[in-house]
C-alpha atoms as an extended CHARMM CRD file, in Angstrom:
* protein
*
       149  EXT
         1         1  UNK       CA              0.0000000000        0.0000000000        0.0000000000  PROA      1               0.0000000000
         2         2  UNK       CA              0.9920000000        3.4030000000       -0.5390000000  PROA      2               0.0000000000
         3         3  UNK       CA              1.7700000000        6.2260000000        1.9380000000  PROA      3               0.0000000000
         4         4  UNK       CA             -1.6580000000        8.1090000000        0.6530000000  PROA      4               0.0000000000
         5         5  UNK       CA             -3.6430000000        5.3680000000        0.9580000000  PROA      5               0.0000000000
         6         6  UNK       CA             -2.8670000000        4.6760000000        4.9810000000  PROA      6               0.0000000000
         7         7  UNK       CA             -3.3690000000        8.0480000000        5.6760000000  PROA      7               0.0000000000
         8         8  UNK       CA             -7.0600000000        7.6870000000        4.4190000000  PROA      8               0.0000000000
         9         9  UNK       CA             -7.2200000000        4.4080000000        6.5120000000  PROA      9               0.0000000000
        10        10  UNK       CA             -6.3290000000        6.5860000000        9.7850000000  PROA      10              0.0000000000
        11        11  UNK       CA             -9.5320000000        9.3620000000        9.5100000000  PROA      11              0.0000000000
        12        12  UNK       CA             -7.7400000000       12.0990000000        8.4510000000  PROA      12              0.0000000000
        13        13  UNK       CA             -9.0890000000       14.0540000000        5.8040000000  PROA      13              0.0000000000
        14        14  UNK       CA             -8.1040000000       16.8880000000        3.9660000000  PROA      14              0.0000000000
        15        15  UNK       CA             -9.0330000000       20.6120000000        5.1080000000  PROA      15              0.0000000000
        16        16  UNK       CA            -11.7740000000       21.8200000000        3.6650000000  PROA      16              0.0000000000
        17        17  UNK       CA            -11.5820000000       25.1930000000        2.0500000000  PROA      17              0.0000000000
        18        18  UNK       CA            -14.6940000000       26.3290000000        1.7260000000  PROA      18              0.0000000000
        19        19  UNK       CA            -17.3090000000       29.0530000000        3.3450000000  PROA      19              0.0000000000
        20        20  UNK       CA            -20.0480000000       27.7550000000        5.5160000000  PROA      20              0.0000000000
        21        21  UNK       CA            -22.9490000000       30.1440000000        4.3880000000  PROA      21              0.0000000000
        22        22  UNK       CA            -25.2700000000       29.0780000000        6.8860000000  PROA      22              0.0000000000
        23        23  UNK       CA            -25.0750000000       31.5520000000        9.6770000000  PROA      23              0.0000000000
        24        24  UNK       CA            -25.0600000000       33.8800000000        7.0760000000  PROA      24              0.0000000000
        25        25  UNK       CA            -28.3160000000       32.8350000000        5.4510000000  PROA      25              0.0000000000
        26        26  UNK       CA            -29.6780000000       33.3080000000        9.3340000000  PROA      26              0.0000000000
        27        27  UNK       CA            -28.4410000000       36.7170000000        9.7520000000  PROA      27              0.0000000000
        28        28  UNK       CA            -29.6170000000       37.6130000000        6.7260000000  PROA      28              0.0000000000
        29        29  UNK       CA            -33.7430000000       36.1170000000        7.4480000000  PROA      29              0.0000000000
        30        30  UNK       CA            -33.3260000000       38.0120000000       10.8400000000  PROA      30              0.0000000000
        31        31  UNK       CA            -32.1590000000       41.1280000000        9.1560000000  PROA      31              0.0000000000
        32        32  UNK       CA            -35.0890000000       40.8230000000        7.0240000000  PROA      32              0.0000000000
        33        33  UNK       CA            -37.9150000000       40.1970000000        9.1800000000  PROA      33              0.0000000000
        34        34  UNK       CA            -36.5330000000       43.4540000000       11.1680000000  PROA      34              0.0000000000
        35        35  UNK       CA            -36.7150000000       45.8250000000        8.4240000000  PROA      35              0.0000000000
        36        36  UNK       CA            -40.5360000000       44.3230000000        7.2760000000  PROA      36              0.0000000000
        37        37  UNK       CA            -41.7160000000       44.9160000000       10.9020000000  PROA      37              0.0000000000
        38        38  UNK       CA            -40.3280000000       48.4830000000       11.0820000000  PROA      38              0.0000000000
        39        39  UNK       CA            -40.6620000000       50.0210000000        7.5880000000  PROA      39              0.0000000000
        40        40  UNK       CA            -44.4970000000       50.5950000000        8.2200000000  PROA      40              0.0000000000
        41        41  UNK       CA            -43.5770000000       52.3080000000       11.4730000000  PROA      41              0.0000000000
        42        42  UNK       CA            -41.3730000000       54.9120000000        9.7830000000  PROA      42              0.0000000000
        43        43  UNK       CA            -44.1650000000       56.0930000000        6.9810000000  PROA      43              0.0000000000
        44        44  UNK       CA            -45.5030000000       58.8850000000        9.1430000000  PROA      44              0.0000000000
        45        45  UNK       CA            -46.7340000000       61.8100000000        7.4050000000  PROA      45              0.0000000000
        46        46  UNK       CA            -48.4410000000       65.4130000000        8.4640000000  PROA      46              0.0000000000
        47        47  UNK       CA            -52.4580000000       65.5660000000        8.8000000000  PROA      47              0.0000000000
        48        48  UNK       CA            -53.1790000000       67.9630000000        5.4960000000  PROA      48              0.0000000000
        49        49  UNK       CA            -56.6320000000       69.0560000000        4.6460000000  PROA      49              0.0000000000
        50        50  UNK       CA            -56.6860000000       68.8580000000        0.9730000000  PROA      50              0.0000000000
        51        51  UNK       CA            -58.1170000000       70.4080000000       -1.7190000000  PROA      51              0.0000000000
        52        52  UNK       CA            -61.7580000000       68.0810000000       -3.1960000000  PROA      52              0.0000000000
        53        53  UNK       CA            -62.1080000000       68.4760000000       -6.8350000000  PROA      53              0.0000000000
        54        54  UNK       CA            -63.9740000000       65.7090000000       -8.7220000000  PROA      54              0.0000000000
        55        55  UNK       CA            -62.1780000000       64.6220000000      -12.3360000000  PROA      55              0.0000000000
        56        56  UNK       CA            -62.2010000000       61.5200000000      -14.1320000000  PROA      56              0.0000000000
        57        57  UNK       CA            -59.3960000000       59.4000000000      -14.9930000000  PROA      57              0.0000000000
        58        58  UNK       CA            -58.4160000000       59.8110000000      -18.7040000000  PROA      58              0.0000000000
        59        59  UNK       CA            -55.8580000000       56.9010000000      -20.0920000000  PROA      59              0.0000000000
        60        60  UNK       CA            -52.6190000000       58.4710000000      -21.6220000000  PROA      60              0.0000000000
        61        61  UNK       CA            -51.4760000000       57.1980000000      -25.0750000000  PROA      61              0.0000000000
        62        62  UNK       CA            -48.3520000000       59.0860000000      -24.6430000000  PROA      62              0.0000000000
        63        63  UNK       CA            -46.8680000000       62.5730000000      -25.4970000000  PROA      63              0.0000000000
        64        64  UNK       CA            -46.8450000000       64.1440000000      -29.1200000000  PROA      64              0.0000000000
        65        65  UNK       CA            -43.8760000000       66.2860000000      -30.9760000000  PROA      65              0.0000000000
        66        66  UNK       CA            -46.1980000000       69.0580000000      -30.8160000000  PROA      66              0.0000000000
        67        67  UNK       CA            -44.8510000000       72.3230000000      -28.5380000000  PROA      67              0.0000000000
        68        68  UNK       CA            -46.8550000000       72.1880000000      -25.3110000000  PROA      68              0.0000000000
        69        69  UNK       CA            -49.8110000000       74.1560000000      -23.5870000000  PROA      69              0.0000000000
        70        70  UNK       CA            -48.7690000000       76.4160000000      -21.1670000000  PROA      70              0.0000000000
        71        71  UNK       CA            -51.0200000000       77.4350000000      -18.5990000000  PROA      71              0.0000000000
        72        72  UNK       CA            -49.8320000000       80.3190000000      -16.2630000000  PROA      72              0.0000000000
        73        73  UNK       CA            -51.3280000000       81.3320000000      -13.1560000000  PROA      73              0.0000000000
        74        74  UNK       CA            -50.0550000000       84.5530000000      -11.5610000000  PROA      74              0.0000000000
        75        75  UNK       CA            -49.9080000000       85.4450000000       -8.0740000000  PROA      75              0.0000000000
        76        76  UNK       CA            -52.2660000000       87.8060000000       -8.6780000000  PROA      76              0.0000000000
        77        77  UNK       CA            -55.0990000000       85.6260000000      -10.0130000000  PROA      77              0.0000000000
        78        78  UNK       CA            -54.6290000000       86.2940000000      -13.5210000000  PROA      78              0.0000000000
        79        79  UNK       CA            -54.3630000000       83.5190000000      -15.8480000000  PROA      79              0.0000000000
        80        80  UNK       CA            -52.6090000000       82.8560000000      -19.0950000000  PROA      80              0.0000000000
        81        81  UNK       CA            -52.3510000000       80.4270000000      -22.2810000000  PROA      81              0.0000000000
        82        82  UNK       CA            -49.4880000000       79.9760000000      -24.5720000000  PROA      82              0.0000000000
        83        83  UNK       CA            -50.0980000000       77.2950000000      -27.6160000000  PROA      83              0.0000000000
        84        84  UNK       CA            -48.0350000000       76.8580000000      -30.9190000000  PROA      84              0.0000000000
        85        85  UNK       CA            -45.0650000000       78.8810000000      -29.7020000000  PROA      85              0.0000000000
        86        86  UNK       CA            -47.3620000000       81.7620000000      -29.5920000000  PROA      86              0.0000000000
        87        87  UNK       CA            -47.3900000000       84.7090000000      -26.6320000000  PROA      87              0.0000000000
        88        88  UNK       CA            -48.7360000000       84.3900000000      -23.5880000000  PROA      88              0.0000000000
        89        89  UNK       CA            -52.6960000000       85.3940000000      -23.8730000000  PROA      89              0.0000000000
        90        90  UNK       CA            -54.7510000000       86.0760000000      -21.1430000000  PROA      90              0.0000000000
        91        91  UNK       CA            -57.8770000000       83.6500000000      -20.4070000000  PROA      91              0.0000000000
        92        92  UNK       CA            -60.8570000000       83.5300000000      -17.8300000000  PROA      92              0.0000000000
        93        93  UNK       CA            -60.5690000000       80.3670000000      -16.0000000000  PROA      93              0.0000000000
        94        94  UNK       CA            -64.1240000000       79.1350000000      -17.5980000000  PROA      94              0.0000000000
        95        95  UNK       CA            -62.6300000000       79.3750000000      -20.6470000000  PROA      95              0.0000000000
        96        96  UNK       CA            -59.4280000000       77.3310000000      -20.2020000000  PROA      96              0.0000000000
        97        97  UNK       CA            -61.3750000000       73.9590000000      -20.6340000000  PROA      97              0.0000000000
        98        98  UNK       CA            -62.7740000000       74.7590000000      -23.7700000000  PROA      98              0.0000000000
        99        99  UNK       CA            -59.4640000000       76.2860000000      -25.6580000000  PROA      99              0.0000000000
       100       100  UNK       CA            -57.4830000000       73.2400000000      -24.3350000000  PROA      100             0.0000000000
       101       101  UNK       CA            -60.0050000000       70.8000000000      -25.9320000000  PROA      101             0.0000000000
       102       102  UNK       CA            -60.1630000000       73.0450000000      -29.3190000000  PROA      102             0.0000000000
       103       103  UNK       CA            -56.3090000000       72.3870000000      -29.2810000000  PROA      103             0.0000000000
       104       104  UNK       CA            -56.6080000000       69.0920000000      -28.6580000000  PROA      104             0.0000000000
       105       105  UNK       CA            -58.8360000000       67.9730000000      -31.1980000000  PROA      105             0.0000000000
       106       106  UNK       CA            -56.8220000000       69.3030000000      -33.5290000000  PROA      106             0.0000000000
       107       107  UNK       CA            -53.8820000000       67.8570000000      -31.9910000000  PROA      107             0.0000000000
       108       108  UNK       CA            -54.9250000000       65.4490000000      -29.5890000000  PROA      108             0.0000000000
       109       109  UNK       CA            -51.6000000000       64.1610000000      -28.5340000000  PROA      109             0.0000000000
       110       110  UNK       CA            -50.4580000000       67.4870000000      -27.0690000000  PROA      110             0.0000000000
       111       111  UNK       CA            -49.0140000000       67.7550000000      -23.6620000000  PROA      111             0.0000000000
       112       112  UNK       CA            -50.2640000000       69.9550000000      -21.1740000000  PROA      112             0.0000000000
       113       113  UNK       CA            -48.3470000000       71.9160000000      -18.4560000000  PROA      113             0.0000000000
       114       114  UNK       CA            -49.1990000000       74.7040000000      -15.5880000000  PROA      114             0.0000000000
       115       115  UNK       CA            -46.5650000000       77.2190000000      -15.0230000000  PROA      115             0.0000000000
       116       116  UNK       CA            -48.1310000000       79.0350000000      -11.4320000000  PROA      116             0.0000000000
       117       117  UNK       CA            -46.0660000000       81.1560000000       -9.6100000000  PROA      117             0.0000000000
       118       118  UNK       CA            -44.9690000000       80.0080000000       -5.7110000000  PROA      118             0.0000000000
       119       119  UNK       CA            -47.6910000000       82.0010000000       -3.8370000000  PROA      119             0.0000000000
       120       120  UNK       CA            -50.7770000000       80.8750000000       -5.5900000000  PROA      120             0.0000000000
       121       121  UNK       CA            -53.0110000000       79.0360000000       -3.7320000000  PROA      121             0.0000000000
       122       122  UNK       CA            -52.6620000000       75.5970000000       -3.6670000000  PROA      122             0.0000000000
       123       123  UNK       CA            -56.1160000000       74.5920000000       -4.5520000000  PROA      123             0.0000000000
       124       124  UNK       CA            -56.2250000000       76.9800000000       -6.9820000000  PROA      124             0.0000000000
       125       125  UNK       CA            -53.8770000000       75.2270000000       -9.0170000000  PROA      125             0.0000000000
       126       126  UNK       CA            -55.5720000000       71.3460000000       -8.0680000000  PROA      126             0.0000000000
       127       127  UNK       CA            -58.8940000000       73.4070000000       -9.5540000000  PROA      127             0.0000000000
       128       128  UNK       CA            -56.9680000000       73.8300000000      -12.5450000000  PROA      128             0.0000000000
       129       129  UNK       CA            -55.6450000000       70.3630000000      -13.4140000000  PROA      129             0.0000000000
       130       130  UNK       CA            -59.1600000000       69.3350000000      -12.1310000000  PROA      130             0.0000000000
       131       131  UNK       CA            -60.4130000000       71.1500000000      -15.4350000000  PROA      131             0.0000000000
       132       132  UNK       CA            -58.2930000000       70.1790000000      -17.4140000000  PROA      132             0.0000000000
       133       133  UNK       CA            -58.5970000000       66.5280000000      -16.7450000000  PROA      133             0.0000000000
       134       134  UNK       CA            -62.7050000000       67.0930000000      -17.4960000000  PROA      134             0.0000000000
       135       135  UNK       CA            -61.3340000000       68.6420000000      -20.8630000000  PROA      135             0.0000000000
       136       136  UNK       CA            -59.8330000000       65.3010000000      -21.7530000000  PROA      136             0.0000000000
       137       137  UNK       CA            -56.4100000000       65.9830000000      -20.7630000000  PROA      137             0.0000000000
       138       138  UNK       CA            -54.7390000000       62.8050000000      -20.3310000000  PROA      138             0.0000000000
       139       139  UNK       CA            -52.1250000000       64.0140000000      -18.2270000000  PROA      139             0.0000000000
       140       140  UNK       CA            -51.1990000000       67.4430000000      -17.1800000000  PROA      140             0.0000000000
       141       141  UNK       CA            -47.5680000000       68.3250000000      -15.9900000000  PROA      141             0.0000000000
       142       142  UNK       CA            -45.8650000000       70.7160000000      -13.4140000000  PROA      142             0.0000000000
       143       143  UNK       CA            -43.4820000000       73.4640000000      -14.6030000000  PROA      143             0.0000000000
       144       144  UNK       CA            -40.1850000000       74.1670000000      -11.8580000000  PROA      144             0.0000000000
       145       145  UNK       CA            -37.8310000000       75.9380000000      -11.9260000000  PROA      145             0.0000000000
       146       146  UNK       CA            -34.0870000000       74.1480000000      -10.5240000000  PROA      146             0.0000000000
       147       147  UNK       CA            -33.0910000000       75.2000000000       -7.3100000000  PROA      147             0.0000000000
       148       148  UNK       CA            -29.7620000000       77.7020000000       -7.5070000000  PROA      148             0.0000000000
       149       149  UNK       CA            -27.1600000000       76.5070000000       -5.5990000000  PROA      149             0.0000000000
């Protein structure tokens, strides 16, 4: 017999050189079932009475090429419309919905956005979108302006 072969004989083995995951795999499950128990704690939030409006929900097929419609609100109350790369034009607030759907049925794929100015009322602007969405806006957008650093 060879010298290899008693050495098996005797019970020794080689070392093994590999990772037992196990403990790991425990940490891990324990780690887990912390963070599920406590993430629902965390979402806390500030009691807000907001704004009621009724709209209906309008699918979106997506956004055209066409330049968008711009609908300004001042601070002052006074409202705007810009379409077609075209000035800014005053508007009564009645008569928002129905220039935004004569745009769109001529272009029906054009995306709509409200550029209102930091101190108008919050509702104010909700009222607006509101319209809009019973005008058969699919989806209206927020203009911002980046913070300067």
């Amino acid at each position: 017999m060879s010298g290899s072969q008693i050495g098996r004989r005797n019970g020794r083995r080689k070392p093994m050189a590999e990772i037992n995951v196990v403990p790991y795999i425990d940490v891990t499950l324990v780690l887990l079932i912390i963070f599920m128990i406590t993430t629902p704690m965390l979402q806390t939030g500030v009691d807000v009475d907001l704004p009621q409006t009724q709209s209906k929900t309008v699918e979106s097929d997506g956004e055209g090429d066409n330049p968008p419609i711009i609908i300004s609100i001042k601070a002052e109350g006074q409202y705007y419309i810009k379409s077609d790369n075209q000035t800014d034009v005053p508007i009564l607030p009645e008569d928002i919905n129905d220039r935004v759907a004569e745009i769109l049925s001529n272009k029906p794929r054009t995306q709509v956005l409200i550029n209102a100015d930091k101190g108008v009322n919050y509702g104010t602007v909700v009222t607006v979108m509101a319209a809009l969405k019973n005008a058969g806006v699919p989806t209206v957008g927020l203009m911002t302006k980046p913070e300067e650093q």
